[in-house]
Each structure stands twice: as C-alpha cells, then as structure tokens.
C-alpha positions in Angstrom: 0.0 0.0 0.0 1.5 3.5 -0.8 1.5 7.2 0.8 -1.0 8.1 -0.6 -3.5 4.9 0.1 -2.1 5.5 3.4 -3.2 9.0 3.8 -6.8 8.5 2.4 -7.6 5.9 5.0 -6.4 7.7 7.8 -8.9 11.1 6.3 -11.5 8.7 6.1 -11.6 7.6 10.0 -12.7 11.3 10.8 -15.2 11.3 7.9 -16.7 7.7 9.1 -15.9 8.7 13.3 -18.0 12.4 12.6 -21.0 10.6 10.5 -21.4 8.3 13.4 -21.5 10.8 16.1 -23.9 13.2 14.0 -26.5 10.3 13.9 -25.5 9.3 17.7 -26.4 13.3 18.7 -29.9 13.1 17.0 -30.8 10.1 19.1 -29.8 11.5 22.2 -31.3 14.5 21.4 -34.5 12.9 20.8 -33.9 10.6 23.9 -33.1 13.5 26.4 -35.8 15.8 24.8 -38.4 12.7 25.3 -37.8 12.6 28.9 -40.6 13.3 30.8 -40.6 16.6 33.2 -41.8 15.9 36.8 -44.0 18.9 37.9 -42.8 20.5 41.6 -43.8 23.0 43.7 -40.6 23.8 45.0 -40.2 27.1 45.3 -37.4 28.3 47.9 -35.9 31.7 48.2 -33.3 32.1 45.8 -30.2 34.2 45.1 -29.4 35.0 41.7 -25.7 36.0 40.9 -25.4 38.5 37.5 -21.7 39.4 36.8 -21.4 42.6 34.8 -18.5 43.8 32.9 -19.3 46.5 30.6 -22.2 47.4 28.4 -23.1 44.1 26.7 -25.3 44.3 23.5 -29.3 44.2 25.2 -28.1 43.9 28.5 -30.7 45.9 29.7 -33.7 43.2 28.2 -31.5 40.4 29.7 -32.0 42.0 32.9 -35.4 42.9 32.6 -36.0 39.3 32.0 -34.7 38.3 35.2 -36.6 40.9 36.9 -40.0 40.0 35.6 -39.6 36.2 36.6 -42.8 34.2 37.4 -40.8 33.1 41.3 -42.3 34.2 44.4 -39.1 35.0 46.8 -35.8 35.9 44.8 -32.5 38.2 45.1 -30.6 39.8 42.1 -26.9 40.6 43.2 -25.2 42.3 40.0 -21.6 42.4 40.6 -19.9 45.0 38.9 -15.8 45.5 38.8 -15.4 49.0 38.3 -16.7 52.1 39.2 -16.2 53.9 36.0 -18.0 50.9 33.8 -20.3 51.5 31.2 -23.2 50.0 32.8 -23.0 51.3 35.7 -25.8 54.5 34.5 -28.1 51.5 33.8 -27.6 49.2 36.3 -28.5 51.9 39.1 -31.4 53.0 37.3 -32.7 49.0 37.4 -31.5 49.1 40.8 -34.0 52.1 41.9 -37.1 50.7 39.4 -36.5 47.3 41.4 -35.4 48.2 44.8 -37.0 45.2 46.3 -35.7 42.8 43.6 -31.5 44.1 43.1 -29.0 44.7 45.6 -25.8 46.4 43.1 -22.9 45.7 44.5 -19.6 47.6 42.9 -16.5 46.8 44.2 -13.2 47.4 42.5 -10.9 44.6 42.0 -9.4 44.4 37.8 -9.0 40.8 37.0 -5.7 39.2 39.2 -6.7 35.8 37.8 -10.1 34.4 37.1 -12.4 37.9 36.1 -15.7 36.0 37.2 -14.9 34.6 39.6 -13.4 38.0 41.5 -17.1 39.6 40.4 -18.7 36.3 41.8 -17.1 36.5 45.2 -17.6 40.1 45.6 -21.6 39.5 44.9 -22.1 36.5 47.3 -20.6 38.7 50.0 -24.7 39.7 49.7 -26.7 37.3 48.6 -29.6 36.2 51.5 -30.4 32.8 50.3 -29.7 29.0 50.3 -30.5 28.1 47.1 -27.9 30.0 44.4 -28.0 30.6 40.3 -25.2 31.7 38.1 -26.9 33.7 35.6 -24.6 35.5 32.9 -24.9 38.8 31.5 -25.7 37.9 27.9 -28.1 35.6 29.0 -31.6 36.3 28.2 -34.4 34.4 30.2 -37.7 33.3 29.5 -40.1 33.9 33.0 -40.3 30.6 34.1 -36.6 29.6 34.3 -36.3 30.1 37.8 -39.0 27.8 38.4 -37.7 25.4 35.9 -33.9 25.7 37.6 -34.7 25.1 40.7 -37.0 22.5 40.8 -34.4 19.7 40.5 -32.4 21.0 43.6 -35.5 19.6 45.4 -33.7 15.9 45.5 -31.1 16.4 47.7 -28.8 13.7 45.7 -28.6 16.8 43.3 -25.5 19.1 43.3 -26.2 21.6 40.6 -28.5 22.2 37.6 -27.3 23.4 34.4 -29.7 24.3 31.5 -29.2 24.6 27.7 -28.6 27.4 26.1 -28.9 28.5 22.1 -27.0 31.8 20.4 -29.1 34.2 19.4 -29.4 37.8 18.1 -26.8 37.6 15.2 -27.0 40.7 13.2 -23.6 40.4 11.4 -22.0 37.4 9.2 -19.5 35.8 11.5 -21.9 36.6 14.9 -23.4 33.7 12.5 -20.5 31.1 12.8 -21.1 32.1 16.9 -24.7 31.0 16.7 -23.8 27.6 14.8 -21.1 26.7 17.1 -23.4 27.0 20.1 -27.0 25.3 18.1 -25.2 23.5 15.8 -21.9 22.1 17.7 -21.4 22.3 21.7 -25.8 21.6 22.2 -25.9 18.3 20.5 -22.6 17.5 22.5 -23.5 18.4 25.6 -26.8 16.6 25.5 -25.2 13.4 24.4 -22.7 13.3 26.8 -25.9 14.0 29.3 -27.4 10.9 28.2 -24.3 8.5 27.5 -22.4 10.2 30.5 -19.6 10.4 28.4 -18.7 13.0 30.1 -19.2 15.8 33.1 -19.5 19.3 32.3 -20.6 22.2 34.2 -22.3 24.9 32.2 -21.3 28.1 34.0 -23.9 30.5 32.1 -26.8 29.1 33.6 -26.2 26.9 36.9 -27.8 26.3 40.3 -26.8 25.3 43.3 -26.6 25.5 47.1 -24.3 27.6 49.3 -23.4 24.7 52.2 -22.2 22.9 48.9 -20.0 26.0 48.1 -18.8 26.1 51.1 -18.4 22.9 51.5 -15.8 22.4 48.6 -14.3 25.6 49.5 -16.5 28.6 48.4 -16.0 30.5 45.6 -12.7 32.2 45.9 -11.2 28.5 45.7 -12.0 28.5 41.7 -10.2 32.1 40.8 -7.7 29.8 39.6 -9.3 27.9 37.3 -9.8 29.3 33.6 -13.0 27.0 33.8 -13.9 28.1 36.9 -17.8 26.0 35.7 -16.0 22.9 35.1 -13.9 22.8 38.7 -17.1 24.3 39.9 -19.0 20.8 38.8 -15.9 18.2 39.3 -15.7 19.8 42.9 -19.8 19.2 43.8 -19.7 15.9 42.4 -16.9 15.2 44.5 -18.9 15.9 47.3 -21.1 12.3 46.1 -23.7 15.1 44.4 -24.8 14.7 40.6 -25.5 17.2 37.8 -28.9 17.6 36.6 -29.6 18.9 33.0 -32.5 20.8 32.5 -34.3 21.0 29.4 -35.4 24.2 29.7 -33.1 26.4 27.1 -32.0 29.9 27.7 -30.6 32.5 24.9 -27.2 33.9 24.9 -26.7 36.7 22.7 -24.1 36.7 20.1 -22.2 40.4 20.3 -19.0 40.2 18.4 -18.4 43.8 17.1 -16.1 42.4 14.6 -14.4 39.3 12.7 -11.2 39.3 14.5 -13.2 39.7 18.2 -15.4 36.2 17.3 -12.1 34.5 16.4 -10.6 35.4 19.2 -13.5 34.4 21.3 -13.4 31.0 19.5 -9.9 30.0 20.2 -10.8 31.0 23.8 -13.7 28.7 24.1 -11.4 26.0 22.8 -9.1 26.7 25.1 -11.5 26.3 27.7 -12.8 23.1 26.5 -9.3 21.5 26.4 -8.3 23.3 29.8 -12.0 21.1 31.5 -11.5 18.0 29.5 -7.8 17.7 27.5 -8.3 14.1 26.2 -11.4 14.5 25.4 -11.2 17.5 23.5 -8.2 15.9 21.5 -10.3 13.0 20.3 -13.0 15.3 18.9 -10.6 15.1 15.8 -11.9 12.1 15.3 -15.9 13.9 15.1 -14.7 16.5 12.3 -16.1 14.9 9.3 -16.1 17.9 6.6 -13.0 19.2 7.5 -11.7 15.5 6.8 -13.6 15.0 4.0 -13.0 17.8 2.2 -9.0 16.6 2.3 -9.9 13.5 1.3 -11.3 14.6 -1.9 -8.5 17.1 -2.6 -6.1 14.1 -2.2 -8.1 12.4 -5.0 -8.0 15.2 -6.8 -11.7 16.1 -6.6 -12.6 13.0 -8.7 -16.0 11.5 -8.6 -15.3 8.9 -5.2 -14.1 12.2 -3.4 -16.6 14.3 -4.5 -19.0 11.4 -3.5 -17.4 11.4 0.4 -17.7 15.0 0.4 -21.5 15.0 -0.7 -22.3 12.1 2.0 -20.4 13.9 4.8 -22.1 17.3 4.4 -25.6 16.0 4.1 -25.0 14.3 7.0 -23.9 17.1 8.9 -26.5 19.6 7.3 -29.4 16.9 8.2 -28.4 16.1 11.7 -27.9 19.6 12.8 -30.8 21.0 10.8 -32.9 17.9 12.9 -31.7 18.8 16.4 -32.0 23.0 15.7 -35.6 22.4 14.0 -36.8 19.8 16.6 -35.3 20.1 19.6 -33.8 23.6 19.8 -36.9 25.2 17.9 -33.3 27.3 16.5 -34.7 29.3 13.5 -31.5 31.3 13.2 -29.5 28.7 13.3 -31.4 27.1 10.2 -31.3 30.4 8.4 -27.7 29.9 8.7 -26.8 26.7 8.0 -25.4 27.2 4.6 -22.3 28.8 6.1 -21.8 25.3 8.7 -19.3 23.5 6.6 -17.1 26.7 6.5 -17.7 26.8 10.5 -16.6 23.7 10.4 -13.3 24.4 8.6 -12.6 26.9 11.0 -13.0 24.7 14.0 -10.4 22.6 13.0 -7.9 25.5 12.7 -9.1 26.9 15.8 -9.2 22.9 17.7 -5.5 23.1 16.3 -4.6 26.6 17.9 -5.9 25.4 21.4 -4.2 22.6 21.5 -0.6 24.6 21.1 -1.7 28.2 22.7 -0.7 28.9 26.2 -1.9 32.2 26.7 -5.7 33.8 26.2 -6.7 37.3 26.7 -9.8 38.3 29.0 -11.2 41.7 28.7 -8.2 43.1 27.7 -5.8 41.2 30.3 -3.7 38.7 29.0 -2.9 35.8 31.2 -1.0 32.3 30.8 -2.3 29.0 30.8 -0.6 25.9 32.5 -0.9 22.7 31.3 -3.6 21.8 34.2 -6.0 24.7 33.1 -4.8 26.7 35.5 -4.2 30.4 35.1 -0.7 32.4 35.5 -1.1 36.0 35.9 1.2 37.9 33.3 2.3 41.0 35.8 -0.1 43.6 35.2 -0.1 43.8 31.2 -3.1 45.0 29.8 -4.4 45.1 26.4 -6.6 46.9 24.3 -10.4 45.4 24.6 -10.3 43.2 21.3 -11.6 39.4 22.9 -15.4 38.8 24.8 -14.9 36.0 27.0 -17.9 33.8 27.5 -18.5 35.2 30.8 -18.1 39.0 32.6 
C-alpha cells in the first residue's frame, strides 16, 4: 500500500468517526428531549448572581428578564468591577425601578486571575439565600426559568442544575458562525454526553446550586484559579457524592462580536477552555470532524468523482443532523437560516481545535494571562491590552 492509500484511510476515519456521532447526537437529542418533566412546587428563596462587565449588547432586556420572573421569593446581586463601567448608569437606574428585587454591589478589584470569579465573590458577600443561580450577562431568560432551575435541587442527591442554552441575536455574518457553534456544535454534544455520560461538564452560564455545597468544597474564591472556573465548579460538587442535573429548559445567549477578528478570538478561547476542562477529550473530537476530513480527502483524490461522493455524503450528513436537532429540539430558526455557512464553521474549527491545542496564553477583557498545562491560570504582571476578545463570561 503507498502514501497516498495510506493517507486516504487515515482522512476517512474522521469522515466515518464524525458521520457516526452526527446520527449518535440526533438520538440523544430525541432521547433527552423525550424525557418526561416531573411537575414540583418547590419554590425556595433564591439568590441570583449576575456578573457585569461593561455594556453588553441588550443587557438591559437580559435583565429585565430576570426581573420579571414568574418566582415568588428571589434576590438579584449584580456584581460589577469598576466604578467607572459603562453599565453602571443602567444598572443603578434598574436598581431604583426594582429596589425590592437588586442589591448592586460595585467593588473594584481588575481581574488578578479568574475575572468571574473575583465579580462572583464580591456578589455573594450579599446574597440572602440558600439556594444560588449563576446567571450571565448575555443571558436572556424566559419567565419561568427560575421555576424550571430550581425544581431539580429539590432531591437532595442533586448538586447543581445546568440548563441549555442556544446563540441568538446575530446581526452580522461571523456573529453567524457564533450562533452555529453553540446550536449547531457544543448543544448536541452536551446533550449526548448528558445521556451517555460520556462525560461531566458544568455549564457556567446558567447553573444552580446550594451555598453549604459551596462552602463545602471551598467557596467561591477557591475556583479564581481555574480558567473554567464551571468545570472545577461541577468536578468539585460531584466530588462531594452530588450529581448534575440537565435541565431542558433552554435559555438565549446573545451573540455580540463587534467584529471578525473579536469572534475569532472568542473561538480559540472557548477552545481553550474546553481543552483546559477536558484535554483528552477535546483531543479526540478530531476524530468527530467529518467535513473538514472530508474535504481533504477529496482534494487528495484530486476532486474525482469517489471524493466528490465522500464529500457529498459527509455534508448531508452534517446539514441533516444539525438542521434535525435545531428544527426539533432547539426550535433554533437562526441557526437554520444559517446553515449554509456550517461546513465553512466547520473548517474553522479545526484551525481553531488546532490553535488550542498549542496556545498557552488567552486574553480576558483586555488582560492577558498564561495557561498551565492543568488549566490553571498564570497572571502575566499587570499587562493589559486593548479590549479586542469577549470571554464567554463577565
């Protein structure tokens, strides 16, 4: 057998390996999404953490949404880092409309090493309830999350509940490749590692939990850390003999990459993030990318009919799965709107997969920091940098 044989057969294993896991994501989809939803009427008090760092785009309706929640009893602590932040103006004007509902707390203290995590410890300094929820600035809420959130915590075998999420909001062409990587890419993972347990994962956008478990593996200060704060956050609870609980109910995230450059950027970072939680893991979703793959494999042939076939079979594939689980499952209209541009989301991922793998460094609103090779971050002695990279989280 020559090279080139060689060569073709080891493209193909990614082609076959990302065909497979395609169908294998539309039956856990429909599996997970099957699963009957226990009705509960418990309804504790409930504090709800909101990190803020600077003027997302509609964070003033993703507040609102969390401020006209159907939930008897609950807290909003906004955290903010800096007294000269653009949100500030609006966050004390929700703050007197809702002076029941949001205690604002602004403390400053710029990112040493985990950003979030500083914001979330300078928040729970006063929150008044047990039962707590991480709830993200770009994350828009429909009213009866709360209610859907905390239900689970009800069984005390339960640790934390994460829900899904879908992008939304893309207004510009590559805030497009943002919504398919979320719909199209990390959803239909996530849920089949929920129902295989391939995998634990922590979703730190939307998570609830309770504060003797916080405490109890440390508190919060104990993750500043960790560049996946959610992850350790997750790995620690479960330690503790708790499980996750995934809830079906979906929130939106809203895509706001100003340009190109800033989503790339954001990409690697997610990546980076993903390998940081789960490094073997992430290394063998090589063997998932079937378009990339097969698009080499035709190129080797020289774009002759068999490759051209491969190709073909591979992006239908890919198309009809994800087009199943947005359309189905996810109700995602945007993302089906934008499906044409998956296969060259697809391409990108790989350069970007390949990037994380080798990149010890990320940037986090506008600090740049180093990464060990246990996900841990190294401060880089007070360099900042122009604003150019939105981490998933304030």
């Amino acid at each position: 057998m020559d090279l080139v044989s060689i060569i073709q057969i080891l493209l193909l294993i990614p082609v076959a390996g990302g065909t497979v896991f395609c169908l294998l994501c539309v039956w856990a989809a429909a599996r997970f999404m099957a699963a009957p939803v226990r009705a509960s009427g418990y309804k504790p008090p409930v504090t709800v953490l909101k990190p803020v760092y600077g003027l997302d785009k509609g964070l003033e309706e993703n507040l609102l949404s969390l401020c006209r929640q159907d939930y008897p009893d609950y807290q909003i602590v906004i955290g903010v880092q800096r007294t000269t932040d653009p949100a500030l103006p609006l966050l004390q004007r929700l703050a007197q409309e809702y002076p029941d509902r949001i205690t604002l707390v602004v403390k400053p203290s710029e990112p040493v090493v985990n950003g979030k995590v500083q914001n979330l410890v300078n928040a729970l300094e006063q929150a008044r309830h047990e039962i707590l929820i991480i709830s993200d600035s770009d994350v828009r809420l429909a009213p009866d999350y709360l209610s859907a959130v905390v239900a689970p915590l009800e069984d005390h075998t339960v640790g934390y509940v994460c829900t899904l999420y879908r992008s939304v909001a893309a207004t510009r062409w590559f805030e497009k490749f943002e919504v398919l990587s979320l719909n199209a890419d990390f959803v239909p993972s996530i849920i089949f590692s929920a129902v295989t347990g391939a995998a634990n994962f922590c979703l730190g956008a939307s998570v609830a939990f309770r504060a003797a478990d916080l405490k109890a593996i440390g508190g919060m200060a104990a993750l500043g850390d960790y560049l996946v704060e959610d992850y350790e956050l997750g790995r620690r609870l479960i330690g503790l003999g708790k499980r996750m609980h995934l809830s079906p109910h979906i929130v939106e995230v809203l895509a706001d990459y100003p340009t190109f450059s800033t989503w790339w950027h954001h990409q690697i970072y997610w990546d980076q993030n993903t390998w940081a939680a789960n490094p073997v893991g992430f290394a063998l979703t090589i063997l998932t990318r079937a378009v990339p793959f097969a698009v080499l494999y035709a190129a080797v042939r020289g774009f002759d009919m068999v490759g051209l076939d491969v190709l073909a079979a591979a992006l239908t594939m890919r198309l009809g799965t994800a087009a199943a689980i947005s359309a189905r499952y996810l109700n995602d209209r945007e993302g089906l709107r934008a499906l044409w541009l998956l296969p060259l989301r697809d391409l990108l991922a790989l350069a970007s997969w390949y990037i994380a793998l080798t990149r010890r460094t990320f940037v986090w609103r506008g600090h740049r920091f180093g990464l060990t090779k246990d996900g841990k971050i190294v401060p880089r002695d007070g360099v900042e940098l122009p604003l150019t990279v939105k981490a998933t989280a304030p």
